[in-house]
PLY file of the C-alpha trace (Angstrom):
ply
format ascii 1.0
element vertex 470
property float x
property float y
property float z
element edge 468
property int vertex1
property int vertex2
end_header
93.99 18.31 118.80
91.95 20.76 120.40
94.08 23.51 122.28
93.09 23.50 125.75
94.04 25.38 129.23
96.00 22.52 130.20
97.67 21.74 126.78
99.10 25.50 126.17
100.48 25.40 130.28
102.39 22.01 129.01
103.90 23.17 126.23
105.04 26.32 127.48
106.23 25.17 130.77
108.39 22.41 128.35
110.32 25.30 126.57
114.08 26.08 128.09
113.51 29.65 127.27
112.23 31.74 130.40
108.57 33.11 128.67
106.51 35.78 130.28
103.65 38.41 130.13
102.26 41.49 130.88
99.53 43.39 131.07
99.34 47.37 129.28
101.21 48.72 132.27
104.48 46.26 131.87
103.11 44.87 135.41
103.40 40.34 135.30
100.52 38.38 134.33
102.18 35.10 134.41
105.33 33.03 133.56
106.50 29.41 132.62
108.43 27.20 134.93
112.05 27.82 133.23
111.31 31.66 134.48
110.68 30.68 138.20
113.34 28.02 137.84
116.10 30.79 136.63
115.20 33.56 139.30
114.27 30.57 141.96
111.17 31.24 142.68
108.68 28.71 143.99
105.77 30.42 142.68
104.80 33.13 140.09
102.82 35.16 143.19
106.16 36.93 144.20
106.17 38.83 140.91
102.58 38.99 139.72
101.52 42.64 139.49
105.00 43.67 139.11
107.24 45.51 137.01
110.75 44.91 136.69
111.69 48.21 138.20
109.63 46.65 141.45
111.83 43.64 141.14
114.67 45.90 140.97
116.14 43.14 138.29
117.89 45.85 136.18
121.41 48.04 137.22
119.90 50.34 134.66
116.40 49.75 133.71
115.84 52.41 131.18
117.00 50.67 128.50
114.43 47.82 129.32
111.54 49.94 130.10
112.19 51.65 126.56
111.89 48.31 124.58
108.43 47.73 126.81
107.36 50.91 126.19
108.25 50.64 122.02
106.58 46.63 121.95
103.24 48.07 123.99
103.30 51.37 120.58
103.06 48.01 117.84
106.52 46.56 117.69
108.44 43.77 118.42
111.80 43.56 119.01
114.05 40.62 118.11
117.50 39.43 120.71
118.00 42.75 122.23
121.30 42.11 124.78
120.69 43.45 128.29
122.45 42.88 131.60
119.93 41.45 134.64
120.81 40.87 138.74
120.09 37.32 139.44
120.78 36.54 143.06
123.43 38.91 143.07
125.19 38.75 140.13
124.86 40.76 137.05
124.44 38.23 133.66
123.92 38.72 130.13
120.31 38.09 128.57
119.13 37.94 125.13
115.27 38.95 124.70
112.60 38.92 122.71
109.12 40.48 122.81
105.72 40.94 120.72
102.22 42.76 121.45
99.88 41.00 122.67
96.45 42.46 120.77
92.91 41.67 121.72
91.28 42.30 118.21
93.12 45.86 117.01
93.60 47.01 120.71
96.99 46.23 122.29
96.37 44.86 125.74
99.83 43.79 126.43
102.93 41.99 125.52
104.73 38.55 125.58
108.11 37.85 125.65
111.26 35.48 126.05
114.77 35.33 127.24
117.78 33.42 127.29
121.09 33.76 129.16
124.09 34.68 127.46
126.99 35.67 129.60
129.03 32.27 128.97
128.95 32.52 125.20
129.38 36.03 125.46
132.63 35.51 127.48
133.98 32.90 125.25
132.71 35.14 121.72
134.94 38.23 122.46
136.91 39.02 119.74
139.37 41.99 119.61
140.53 41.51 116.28
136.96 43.07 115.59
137.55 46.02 117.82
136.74 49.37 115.78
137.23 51.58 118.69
139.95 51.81 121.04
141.06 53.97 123.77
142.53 56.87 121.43
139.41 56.64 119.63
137.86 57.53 122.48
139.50 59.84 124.30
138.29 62.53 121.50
135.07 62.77 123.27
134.81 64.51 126.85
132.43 61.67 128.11
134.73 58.86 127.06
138.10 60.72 128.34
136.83 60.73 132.04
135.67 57.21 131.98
137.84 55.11 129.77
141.29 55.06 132.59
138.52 53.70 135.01
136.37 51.00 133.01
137.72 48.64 131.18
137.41 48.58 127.38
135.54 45.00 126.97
132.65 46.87 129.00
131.91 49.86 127.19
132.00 48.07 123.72
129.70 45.61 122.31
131.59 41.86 122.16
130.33 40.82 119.00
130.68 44.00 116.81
133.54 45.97 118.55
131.25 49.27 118.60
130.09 51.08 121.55
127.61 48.62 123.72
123.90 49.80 123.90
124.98 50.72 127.58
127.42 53.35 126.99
126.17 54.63 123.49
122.29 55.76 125.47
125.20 57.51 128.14
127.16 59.25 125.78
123.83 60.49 123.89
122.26 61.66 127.82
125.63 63.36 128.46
125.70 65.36 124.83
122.36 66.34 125.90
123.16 67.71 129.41
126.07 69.81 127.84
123.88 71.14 125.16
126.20 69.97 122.32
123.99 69.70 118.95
123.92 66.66 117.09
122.04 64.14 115.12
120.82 60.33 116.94
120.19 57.65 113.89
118.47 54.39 114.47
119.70 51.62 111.91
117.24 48.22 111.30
119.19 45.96 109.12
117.06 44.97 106.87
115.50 40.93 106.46
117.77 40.18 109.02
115.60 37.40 110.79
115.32 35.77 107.19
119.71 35.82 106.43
119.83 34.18 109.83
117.12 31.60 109.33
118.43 30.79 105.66
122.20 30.90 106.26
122.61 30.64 110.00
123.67 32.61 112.89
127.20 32.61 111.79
126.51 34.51 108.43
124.46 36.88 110.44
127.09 37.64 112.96
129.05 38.61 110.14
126.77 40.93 108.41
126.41 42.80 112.15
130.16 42.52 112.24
130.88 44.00 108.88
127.94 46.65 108.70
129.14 47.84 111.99
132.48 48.30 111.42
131.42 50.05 108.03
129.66 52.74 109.89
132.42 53.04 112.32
134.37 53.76 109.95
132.84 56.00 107.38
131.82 58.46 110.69
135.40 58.35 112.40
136.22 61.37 113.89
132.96 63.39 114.45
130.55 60.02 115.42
130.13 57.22 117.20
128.28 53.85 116.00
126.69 51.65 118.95
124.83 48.56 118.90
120.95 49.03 120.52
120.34 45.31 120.43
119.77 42.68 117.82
120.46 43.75 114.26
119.86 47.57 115.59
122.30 49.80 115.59
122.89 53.63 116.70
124.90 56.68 115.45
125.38 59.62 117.23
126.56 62.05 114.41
128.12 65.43 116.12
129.02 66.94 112.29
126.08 66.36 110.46
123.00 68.39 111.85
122.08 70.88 109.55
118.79 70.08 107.46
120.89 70.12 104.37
124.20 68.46 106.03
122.03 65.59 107.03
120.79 65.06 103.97
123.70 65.35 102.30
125.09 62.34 104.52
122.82 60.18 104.14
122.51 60.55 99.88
126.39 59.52 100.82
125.19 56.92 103.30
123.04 55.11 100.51
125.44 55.24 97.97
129.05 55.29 97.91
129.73 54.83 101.49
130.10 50.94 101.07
128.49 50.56 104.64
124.66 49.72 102.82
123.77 48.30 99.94
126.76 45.99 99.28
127.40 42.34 98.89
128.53 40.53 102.44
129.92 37.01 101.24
130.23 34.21 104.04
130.80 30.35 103.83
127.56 29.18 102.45
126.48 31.69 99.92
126.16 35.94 100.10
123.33 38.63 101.12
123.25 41.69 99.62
122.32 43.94 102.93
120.62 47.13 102.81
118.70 49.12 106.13
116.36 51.40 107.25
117.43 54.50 108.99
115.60 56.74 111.07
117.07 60.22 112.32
116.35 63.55 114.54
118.44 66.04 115.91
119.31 67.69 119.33
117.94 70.52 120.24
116.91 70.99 116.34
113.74 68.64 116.83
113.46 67.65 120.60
115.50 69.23 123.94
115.32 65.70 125.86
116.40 62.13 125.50
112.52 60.57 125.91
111.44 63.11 122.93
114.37 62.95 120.57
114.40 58.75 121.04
110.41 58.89 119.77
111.42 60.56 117.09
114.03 58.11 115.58
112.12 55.26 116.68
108.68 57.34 114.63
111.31 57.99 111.57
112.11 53.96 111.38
108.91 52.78 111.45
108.08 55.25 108.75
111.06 53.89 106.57
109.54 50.47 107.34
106.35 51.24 105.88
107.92 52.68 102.96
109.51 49.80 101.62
112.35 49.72 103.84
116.12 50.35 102.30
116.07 54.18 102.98
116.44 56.34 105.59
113.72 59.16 106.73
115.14 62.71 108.43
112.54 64.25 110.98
110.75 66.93 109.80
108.01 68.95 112.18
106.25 70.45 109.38
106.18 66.73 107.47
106.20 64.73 110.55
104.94 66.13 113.53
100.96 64.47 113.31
102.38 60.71 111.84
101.27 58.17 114.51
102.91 54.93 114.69
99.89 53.32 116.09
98.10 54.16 112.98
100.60 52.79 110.59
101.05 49.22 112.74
97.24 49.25 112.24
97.72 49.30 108.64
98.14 45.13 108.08
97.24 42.97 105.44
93.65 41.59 107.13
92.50 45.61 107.69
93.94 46.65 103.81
92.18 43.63 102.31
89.19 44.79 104.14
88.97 48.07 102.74
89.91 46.95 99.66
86.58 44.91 99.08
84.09 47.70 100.55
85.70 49.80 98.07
85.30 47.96 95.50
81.53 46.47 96.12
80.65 50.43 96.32
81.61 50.98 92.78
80.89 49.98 89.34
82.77 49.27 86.58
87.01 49.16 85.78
87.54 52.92 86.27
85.45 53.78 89.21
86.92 50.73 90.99
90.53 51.40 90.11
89.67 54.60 91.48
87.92 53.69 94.51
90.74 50.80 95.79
94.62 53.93 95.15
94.09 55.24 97.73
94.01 52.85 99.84
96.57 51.25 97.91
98.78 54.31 97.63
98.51 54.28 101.68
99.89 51.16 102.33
102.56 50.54 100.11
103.41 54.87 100.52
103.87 55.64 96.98
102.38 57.89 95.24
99.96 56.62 92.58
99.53 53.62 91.03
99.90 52.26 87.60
97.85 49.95 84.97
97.82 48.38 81.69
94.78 47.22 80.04
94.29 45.33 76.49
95.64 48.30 74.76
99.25 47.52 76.34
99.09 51.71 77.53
100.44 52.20 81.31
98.41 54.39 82.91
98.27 56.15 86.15
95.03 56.72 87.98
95.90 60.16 89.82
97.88 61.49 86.77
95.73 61.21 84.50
97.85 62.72 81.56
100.06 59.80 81.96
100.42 57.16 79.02
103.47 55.50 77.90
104.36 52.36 75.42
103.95 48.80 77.45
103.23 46.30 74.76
105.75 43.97 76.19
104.72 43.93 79.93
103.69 40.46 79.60
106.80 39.20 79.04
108.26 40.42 82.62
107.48 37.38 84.54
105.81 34.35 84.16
104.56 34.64 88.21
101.29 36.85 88.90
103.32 38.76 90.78
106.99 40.52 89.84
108.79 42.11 92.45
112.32 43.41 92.24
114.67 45.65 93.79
115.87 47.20 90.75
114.38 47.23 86.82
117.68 44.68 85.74
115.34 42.19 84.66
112.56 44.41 83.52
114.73 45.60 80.81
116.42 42.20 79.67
112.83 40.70 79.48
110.69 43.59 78.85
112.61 46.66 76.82
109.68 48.66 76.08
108.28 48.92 79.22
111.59 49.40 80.88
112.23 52.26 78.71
108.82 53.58 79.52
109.70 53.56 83.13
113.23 54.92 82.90
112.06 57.94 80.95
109.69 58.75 84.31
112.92 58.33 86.46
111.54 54.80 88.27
114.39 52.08 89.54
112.04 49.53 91.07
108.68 48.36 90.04
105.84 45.32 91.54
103.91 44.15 88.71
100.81 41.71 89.52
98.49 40.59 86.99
94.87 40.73 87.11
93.99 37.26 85.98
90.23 35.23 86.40
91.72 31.61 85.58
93.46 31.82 82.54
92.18 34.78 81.42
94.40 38.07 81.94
92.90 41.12 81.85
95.33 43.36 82.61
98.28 44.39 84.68
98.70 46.54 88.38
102.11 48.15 88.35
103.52 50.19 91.81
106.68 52.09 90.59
108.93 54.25 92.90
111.98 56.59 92.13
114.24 54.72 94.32
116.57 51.77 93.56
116.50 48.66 95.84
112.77 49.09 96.96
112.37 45.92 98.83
108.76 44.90 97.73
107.60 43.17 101.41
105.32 40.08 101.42
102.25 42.00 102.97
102.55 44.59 99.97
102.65 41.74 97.67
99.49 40.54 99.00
97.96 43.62 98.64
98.33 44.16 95.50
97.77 40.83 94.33
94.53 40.94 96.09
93.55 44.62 94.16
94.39 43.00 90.78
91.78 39.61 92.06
89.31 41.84 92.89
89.58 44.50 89.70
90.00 41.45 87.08
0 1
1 2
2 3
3 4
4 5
5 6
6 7
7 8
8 9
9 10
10 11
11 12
12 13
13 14
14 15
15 16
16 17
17 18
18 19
19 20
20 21
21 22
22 23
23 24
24 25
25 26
26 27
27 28
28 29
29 30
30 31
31 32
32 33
33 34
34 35
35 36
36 37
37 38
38 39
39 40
40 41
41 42
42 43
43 44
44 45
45 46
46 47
47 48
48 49
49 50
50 51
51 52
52 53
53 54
54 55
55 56
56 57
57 58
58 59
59 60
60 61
61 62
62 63
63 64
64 65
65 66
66 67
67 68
68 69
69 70
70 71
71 72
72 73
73 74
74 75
75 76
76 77
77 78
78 79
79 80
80 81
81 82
82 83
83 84
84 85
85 86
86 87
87 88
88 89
89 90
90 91
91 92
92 93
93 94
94 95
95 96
96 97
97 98
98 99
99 100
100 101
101 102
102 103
103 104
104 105
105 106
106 107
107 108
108 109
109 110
110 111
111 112
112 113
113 114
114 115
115 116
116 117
117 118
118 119
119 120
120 121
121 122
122 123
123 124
124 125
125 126
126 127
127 128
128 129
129 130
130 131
131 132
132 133
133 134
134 135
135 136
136 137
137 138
138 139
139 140
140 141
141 142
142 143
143 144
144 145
145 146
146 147
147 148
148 149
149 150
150 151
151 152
152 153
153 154
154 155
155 156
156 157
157 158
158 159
159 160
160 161
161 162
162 163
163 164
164 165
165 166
166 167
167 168
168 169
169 170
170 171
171 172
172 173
173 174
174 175
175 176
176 177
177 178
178 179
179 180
180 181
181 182
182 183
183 184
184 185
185 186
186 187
187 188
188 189
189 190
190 191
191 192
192 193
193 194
194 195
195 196
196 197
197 198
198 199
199 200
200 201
201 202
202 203
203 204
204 205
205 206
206 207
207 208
208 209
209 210
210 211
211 212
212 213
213 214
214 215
215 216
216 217
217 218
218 219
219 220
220 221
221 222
222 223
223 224
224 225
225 226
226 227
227 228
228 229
229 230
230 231
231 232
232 233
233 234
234 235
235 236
236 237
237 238
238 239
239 240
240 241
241 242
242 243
243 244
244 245
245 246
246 247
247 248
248 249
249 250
250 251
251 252
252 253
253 254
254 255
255 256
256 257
257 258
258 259
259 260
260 261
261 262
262 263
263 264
264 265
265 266
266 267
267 268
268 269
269 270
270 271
271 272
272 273
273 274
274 275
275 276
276 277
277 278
278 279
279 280
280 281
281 282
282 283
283 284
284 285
285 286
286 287
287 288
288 289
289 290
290 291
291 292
292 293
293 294
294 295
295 296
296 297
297 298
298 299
299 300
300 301
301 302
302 303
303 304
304 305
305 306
306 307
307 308
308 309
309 310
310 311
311 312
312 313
313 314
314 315
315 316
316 317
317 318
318 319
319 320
320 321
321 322
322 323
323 324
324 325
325 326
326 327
327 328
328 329
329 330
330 331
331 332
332 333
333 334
334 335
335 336
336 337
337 338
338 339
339 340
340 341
341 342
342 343
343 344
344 345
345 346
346 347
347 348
348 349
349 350
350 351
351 352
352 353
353 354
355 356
356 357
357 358
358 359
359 360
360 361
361 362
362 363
363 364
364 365
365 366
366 367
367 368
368 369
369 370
370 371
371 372
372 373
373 374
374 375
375 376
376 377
377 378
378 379
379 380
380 381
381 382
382 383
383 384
384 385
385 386
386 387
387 388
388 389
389 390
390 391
391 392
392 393
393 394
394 395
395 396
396 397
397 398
398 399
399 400
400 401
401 402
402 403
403 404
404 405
405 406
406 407
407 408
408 409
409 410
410 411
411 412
412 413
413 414
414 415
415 416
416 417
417 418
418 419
419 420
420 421
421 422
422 423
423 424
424 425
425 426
426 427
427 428
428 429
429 430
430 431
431 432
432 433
433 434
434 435
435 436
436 437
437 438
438 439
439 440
440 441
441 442
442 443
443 444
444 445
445 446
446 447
447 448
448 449
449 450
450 451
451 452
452 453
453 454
454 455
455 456
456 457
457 458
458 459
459 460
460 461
461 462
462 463
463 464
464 465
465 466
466 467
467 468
468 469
């Protein structure tokens, strides 16, 4: 069935969800009926042209201009809460939104929304309150407030930390009284894929859990909030000395018991890990717009990294990164490059050569690995390199081997895991380089960090290298 004009308005004006989108300036382009039907509008013309701060939709539409703002840079985001004024009374939404591209250009975004202020009502639990007013009252901003606004307002229902709301306050009124500290944006990682595999419930309780976990492990000189979906924030008054910060998070990653732990639920268990991005007031930036970049900068780097890890802003390591030119860095534009590289040179060496930096790029680590016939691994930039991996084809039976940590490596393949312990690596991708039956050889990416979490894109990367150098 061909997909016509008239086909795409019927299916979209069939969905319950209220869809819209926008142009590069956040201004309306067009909506489906459930949109008009929810605000009552007869027709789209009211709003066309518009931004939501001309609707005047939102009691505070910062937050909501943010997410636009963050979409329209190369994200998406995922059920972020919000509060909205519909005919005079303020409800809960849940929304969603992606860039809309036109080729590698972003020329605006799409998005969708649901209400949630019944289920919200009904899903407040305070059994899974961290904070509470003592809790609280430790902090200037919260002492003033808390006698006059009740308690199921400034905290998120679901997780019982601060709501996205009041956290963004508290960080704005640190910032007018000059107090130093550190803002942290937390991605749970794969959390899209726990809830599509085991169900909203399971992922409520991961949120629930890793929440409460952070809450915890700060109390007394931070605050966790909730930004929106399986985001979360940390405002960290203690920690905001270069070397305090990274001490924390080395604690974060390891023994805290907040990531990289088991979360069991009724059908099965996820081990949960995140990405963290963090700056620091007035260390880094001496505004909110500024020091919010940052984090949001520092996250998306940890996402192209391999996610599981957190990334610390640094001027002199950070300050000419450009998100835009990481999001540009997908699977379609690497395979790209990867096949001029390798037309423009001859031979195994000069187009393993040509094809690491590229591929060094895109998965961010810092050289990549081979074995040939004579079972050596061998790096391409360090060229000294040359260890024992006779064994490496017993590591998998797939073309490509991905894990998190080198457990399996070693009960399958002891040689080569000893190889790669002695050079200090705790995760490893190996993909063969294979013409039908025939296997030529191996591409191995190796990083000095446990719990790497090898991400479908890389893995088609690489598998796509080792098909074009076999």
């Amino acid at each position: 069935m061909e997909m016509t004009v008239e086909l795409f308005d019927s299916i979209i004006n069939t969905s319950q969800d209220c869809v819209f989108w926008k142009d590069s300036e956040r201004r309306f382009l067009g909506v489906n009926q459930a949109f008009l039907d929810y605000y009552g509008f007869d027709s789209e013309d009211v709003l066309i042209g518009k931004t939501d701060e001309d609707m005047g939709w939102h009691s505070d539409p910062e937050p909501f201009m943010q997410d636009e703002l963050r979409v329209l840079s190369g994200h998406s985001t995922y059920k972020v809460q919000g509060k909205c004024m519909i005919r005079g009374e303020e409800r809960d939404i849940v929304a969603s939104k992606r860039p809309l591209y036109d080729g590698d250009r972003i020329v605006g975004l799409v998005g969708s929304f649901i209400d949630v202020t019944d289920v919200i009502k009904q899903r407040i639990n305070h059994d899974k309150v961290f904070y509470n007013m003592e809790n609280l009252r430790k902090y200037s901003y919260f002492d003033k407030i808390v006698d006059e606004i009740r308690l199921d307002e400034i905290l998120d229902p679901l997780t019982g930390i601060l709501s996205r709301t009041y956290a963004l306050q508290f960080v704005h009124h640190l910032i007018r009284e000059k107090m130093p500290f550190t803002f942290t944006m937390i991605d749970l990682d794969n959390f899209k894929l726990l809830n599509d595999t085991y169900g909203h419930g399971a992922g409520d309780k991961v949120l629930v859990t890793v929440a409460n976990a952070l809450a915890k492990y700060t109390n007394g000189y931070g605050l966790a909030g909730r930004f929106g979906g399986d985001e979360l924030l940390l405002i960290d008054l203690h920690n905001t000395t270069g070397e305090d910060k990274q001490s924390f998070f080395e604690r974060l990653y390891s023994d805290s018991c907040v990531f990289r732990s088991s979360i069991e639920f009724e059908d099965g268990s996820a081990f949960v890990t995140a990405t963290c991005g963090a700056a620091s007031y007035p260390e880094d930036a001496d505004n909110f717009d500024d020091l919010f970049r940052l984090i949001d900068k520092m996250l998306y780097l940890g996402k192209s990294r391999g996610r599981n890890c957190y990334s610390i802003y640094d001027a002199d390591s950070h300050r000419d990164i450009e998100i835009k030119k990481i999001a540009n860095q997908g699977v379609f534009t690497s395979m790209t490059k990867l096949r001029s590289a390798v037309e423009n040179a001859e031979g195994f060496e000069e187009k393993i050569k040509a094809v690491t930096p590229l591929i060094t790029e895109a998965l961010q680590i810092s050289d990549l690995y081979y074995v040939r016939n004579d079972g050596r691994l061998k790096a391409v930039i360090d060229t000294g390199f040359n260890l024992d991996a006779t064994d490496i084809a017993d590591v998998s039976e797939d073309d490509v081997f991905k894990e998190s940590t080198l457990d399996k490596v070693k009960q399958n393949s002891p040689v080569f895991y000893s190889s790669l312990k002695d050079k200090g690596f705790e995760s490893a991708m190996v993909v063969r380089m294979r013409k039908g039956d025939d296997v030529s050889g191996y591409l191995v990416c190796a990083v000095r960090r446990s719990y790497r979490i090898w991400q479908e894109n890389e893995c088609a990367v690489m598998y796509y290298a080792a098909e074009l150098l076999a």
